[in-house]
C-alpha positions in Angstrom: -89.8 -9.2 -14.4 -89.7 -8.5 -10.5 -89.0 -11.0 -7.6 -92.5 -10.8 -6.6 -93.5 -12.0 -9.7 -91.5 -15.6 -9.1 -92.8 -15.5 -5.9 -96.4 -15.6 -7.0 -95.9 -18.3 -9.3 -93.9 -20.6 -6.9 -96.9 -19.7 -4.8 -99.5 -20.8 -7.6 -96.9 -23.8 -8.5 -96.9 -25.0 -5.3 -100.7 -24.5 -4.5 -102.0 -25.6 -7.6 -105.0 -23.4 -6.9 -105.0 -19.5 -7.9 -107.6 -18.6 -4.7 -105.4 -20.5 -2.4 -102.5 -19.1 -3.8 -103.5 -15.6 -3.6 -104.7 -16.3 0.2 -100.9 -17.8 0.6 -99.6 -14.3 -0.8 -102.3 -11.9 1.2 -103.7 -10.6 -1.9 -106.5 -11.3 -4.0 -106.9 -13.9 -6.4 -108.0 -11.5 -9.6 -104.9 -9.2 -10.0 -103.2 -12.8 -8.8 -104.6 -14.3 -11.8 -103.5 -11.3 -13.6 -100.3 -11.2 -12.8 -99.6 -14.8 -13.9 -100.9 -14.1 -17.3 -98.8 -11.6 -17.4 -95.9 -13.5 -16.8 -96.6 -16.0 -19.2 -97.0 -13.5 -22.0 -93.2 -12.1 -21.1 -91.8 -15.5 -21.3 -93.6 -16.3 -24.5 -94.6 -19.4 -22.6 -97.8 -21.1 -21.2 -96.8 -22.1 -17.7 -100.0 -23.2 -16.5 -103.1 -25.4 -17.8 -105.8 -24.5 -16.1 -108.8 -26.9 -14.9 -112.0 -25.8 -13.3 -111.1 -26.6 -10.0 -107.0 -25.8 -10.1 -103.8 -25.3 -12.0 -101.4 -28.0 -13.5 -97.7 -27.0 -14.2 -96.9 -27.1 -18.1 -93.5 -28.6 -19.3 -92.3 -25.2 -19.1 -93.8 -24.4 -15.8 -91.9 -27.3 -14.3 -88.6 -26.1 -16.3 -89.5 -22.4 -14.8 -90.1 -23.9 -11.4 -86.8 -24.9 -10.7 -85.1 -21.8 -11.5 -87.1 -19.8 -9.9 -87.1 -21.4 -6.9 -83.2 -21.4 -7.2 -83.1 -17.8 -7.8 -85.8 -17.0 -4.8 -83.5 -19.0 -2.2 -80.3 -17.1 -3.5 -81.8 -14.0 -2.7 -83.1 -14.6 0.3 -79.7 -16.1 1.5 -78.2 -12.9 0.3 -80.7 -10.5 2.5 -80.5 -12.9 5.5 -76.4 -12.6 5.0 -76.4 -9.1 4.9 -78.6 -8.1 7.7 -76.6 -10.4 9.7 -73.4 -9.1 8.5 -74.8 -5.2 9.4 -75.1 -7.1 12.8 -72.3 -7.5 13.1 -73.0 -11.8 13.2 -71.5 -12.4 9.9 -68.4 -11.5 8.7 -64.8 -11.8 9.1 -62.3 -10.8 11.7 -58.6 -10.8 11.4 -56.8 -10.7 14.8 -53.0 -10.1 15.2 -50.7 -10.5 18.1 -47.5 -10.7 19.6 -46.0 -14.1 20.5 -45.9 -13.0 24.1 -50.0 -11.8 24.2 -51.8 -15.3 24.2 -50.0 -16.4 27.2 -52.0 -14.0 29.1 -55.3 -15.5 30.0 -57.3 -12.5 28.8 -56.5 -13.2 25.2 -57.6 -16.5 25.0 -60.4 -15.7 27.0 -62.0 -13.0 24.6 -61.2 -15.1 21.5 -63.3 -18.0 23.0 -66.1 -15.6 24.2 -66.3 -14.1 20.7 -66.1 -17.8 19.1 -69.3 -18.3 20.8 -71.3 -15.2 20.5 -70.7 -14.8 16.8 -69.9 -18.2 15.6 -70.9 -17.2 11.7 -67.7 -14.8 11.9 -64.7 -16.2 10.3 -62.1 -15.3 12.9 -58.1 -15.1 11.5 -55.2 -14.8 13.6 -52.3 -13.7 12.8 -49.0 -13.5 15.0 -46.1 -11.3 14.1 -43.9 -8.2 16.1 -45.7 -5.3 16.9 -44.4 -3.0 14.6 -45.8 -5.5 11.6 -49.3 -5.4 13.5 -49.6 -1.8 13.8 -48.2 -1.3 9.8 -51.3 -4.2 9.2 -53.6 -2.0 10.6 -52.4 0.7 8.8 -52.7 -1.2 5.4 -55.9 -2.9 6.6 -54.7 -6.6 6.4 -55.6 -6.4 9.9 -58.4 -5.5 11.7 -57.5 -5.3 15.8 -54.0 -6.1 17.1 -53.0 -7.0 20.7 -49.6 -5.7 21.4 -47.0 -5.0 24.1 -45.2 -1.5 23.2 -46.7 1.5 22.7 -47.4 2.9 19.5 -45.2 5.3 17.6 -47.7 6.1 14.8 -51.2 6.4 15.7 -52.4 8.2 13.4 -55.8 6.8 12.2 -55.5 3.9 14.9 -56.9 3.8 18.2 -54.9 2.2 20.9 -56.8 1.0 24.3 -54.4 -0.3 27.5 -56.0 -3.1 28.4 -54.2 -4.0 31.4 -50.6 -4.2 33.3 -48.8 -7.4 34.5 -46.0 -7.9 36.6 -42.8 -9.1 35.2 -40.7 -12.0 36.4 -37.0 -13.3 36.1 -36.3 -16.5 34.0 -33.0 -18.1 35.1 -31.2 -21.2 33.6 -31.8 -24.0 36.1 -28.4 -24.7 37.4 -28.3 -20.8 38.4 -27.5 -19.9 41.9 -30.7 -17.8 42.6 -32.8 -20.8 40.9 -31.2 -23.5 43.1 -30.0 -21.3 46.3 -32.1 -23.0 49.2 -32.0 -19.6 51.1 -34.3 -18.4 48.3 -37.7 -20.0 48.5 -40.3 -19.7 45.9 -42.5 -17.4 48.1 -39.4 -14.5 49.0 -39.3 -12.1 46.2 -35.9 -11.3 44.5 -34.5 -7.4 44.3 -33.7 -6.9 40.5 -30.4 -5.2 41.9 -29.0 -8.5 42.7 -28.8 -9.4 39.1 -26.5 -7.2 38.5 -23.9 -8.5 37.5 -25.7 -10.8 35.5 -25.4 -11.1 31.6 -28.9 -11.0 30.5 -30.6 -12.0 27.0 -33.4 -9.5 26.0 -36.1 -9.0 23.3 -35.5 -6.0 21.4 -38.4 -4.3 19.6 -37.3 -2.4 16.3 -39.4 0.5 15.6 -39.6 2.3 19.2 -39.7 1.4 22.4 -41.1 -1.3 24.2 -40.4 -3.9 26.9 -36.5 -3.8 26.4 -36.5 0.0 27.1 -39.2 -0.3 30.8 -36.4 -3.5 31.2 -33.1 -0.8 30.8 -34.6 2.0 32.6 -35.6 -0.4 35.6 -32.1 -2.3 36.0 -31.0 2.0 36.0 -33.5 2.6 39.0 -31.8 0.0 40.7 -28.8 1.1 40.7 -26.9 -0.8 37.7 -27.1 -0.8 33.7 -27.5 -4.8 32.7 -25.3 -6.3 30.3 -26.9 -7.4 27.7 -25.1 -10.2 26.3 -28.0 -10.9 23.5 -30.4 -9.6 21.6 -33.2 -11.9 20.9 -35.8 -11.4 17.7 -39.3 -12.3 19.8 -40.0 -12.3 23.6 -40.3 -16.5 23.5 -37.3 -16.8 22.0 -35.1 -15.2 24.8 -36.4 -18.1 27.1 -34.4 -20.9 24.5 -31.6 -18.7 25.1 -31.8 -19.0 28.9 -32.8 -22.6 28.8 -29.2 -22.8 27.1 -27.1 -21.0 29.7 -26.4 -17.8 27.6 -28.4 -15.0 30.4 -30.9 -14.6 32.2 -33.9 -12.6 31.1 -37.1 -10.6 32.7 -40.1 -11.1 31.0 -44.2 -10.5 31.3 -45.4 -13.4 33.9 -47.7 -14.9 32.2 -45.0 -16.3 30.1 -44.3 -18.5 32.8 -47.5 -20.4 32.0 -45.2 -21.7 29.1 -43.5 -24.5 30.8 -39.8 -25.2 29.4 -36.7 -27.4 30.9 -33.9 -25.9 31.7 -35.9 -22.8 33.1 -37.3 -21.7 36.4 -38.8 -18.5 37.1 -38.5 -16.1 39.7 -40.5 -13.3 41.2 -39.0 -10.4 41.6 -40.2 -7.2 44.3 -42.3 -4.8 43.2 -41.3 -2.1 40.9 -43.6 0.5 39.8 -41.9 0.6 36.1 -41.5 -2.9 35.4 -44.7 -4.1 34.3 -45.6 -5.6 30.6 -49.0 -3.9 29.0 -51.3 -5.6 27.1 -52.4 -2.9 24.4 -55.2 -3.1 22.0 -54.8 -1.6 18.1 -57.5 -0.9 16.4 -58.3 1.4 12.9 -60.4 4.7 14.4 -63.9 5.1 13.1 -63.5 1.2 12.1 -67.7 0.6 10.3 -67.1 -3.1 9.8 -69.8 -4.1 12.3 -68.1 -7.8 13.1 -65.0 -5.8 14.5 -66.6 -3.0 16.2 -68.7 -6.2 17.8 -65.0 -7.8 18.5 -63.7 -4.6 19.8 -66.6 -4.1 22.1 -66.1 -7.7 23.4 -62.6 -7.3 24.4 -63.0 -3.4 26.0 -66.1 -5.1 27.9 -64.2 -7.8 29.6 -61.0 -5.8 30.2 -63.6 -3.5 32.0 -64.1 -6.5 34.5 -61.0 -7.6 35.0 
């Protein structure tokens, strides 16, 4: 028995005429005919009665009907699910990211662009350090990743920059530089005068990352910061300075996350001290719903 068979006798069933039927179906109504006989005599079962001017379903027909019907609309939901699952419309799409990434406008921005050009597509996000992203690459429990630190092992992964922010200083509010009135909001504060400052950082295991451009630009201006703690995710060095324990640089789109006991603080312009945003991907990734998500995201970074 072949699909096409059910689908002439839903045809017939449904017409309850063998000529319309066939005209339904594009073919003609002898090897129609033919075919339904056929049927019958590999079910052992007389599906039809027929009457000089049509066809009436037999209790068996009707039985028949059902099923087939069911079985026709399965299979056509499975082809219409997999041609738009090869499109890349269907599917499912596990992003990652670091607690610092969503902050950043372009995250949100992508994620809401792909929500509404590929609604079918299950989308998963997952947040976690960026060493845990790039090993969930690595054992596929992820499918894209956007991170802050470059990465060590890229073997098998492809890693796009997406784009560089400037960094800011978070201070405690009762700090001098946060309350000083000879510092307005709009002057621009030299990293060297926080040098003798005790600061709280975000150390990434693994490699290096945002604590090391932090180091290296404290060196370039002419001090090596104290680092008084050591905090396990970027957010959580901001609790620390909302308590009084440091102060602490981080990307400035974190300042979008609004805390008491903080105030933030530009500082001037230093070559070295930006924060990347950095996407992971698997290379040669065939899964057409994340090469459509990957696309999306390299498309808008492109017009940024």
């Amino acid at each position: 028995m072949e699909l096409r068979h059910l689908r002439y006798f839903v045809a017939v069933a449904e017409e309850k005429h063998m000529t319309r039927a066939a005209e339904r179906l594009g073919i003609q109504q002898p090897p129609l005919s033919m075919q339904i006989r056929a049927l019958e005599q590999e079910l052992d079962a007389q599906l039809f009665r027929r009457h000089p001017r049509g066809v009436e379903l037999t209790d068996a027909g009707l039985a028949f009907l059902d099923r087939a019907r069911v079985i026709l609309d399965q299979v056509d939901r499975a082809v219409a699910t997999t041609r738009r699952t090869a499109r890349g419309e269907e599917g499912r799409v596990v992003v990652g990211f670091t607690s610092s990434a969503p902050f950043h406008p372009f995250v949100p921005r992508v994620l809401r662009a792909f929500r509404e050009v590929a609604p079918l597509v299950s989308l998963v996000l997952e947040e976690s350090g960026s060493s845990e992203l790039v090993q969930g690459l690595h054992n596929e429990e992820i499918d894209a990743a956007f991170i802050r630190s470059p990465v060590a092992d890229v073997v098998g992964l492809t890693v796009r920059p997406l784009l560089e922010e400037k960094m800011l200083v978070a201070l405690p509010t009762g700090h001098i530089f946060a309350r000083r009135s000879s510092f307005s909001r709009s002057m621009l504060l030299p990293l060297s005068e926080l040098a003798k400052e005790t600061f709280v950082l975000y150390k990434r295991p693994g490699g290096p990352g945002l604590y090391d451009t932090i180091i290296a630009a404290c060196r370039s201006a002419g001090f090596s910061p104290q680092v008084g703690q050591e905090a396990p995710r970027i957010i959580s060095t901001l609790n620390l300075v909302a308590a009084g324990i440091g102060v602490s640089i981080v990307p400035a789109s974190l300042q979008r996350l609004q805390m008491d006991g903080i105030v933030y603080r530009k500082l001037e312009d230093m070559p070295q001290l930006t924060a990347p945003l950095i996407l992971a991907c698997r290379h040669g990734e065939n899964a057409a719903a994340v090469q459509r998500f990957i696309d999306l995201v390299r498309t808008t970074a492109e017009h940024i």
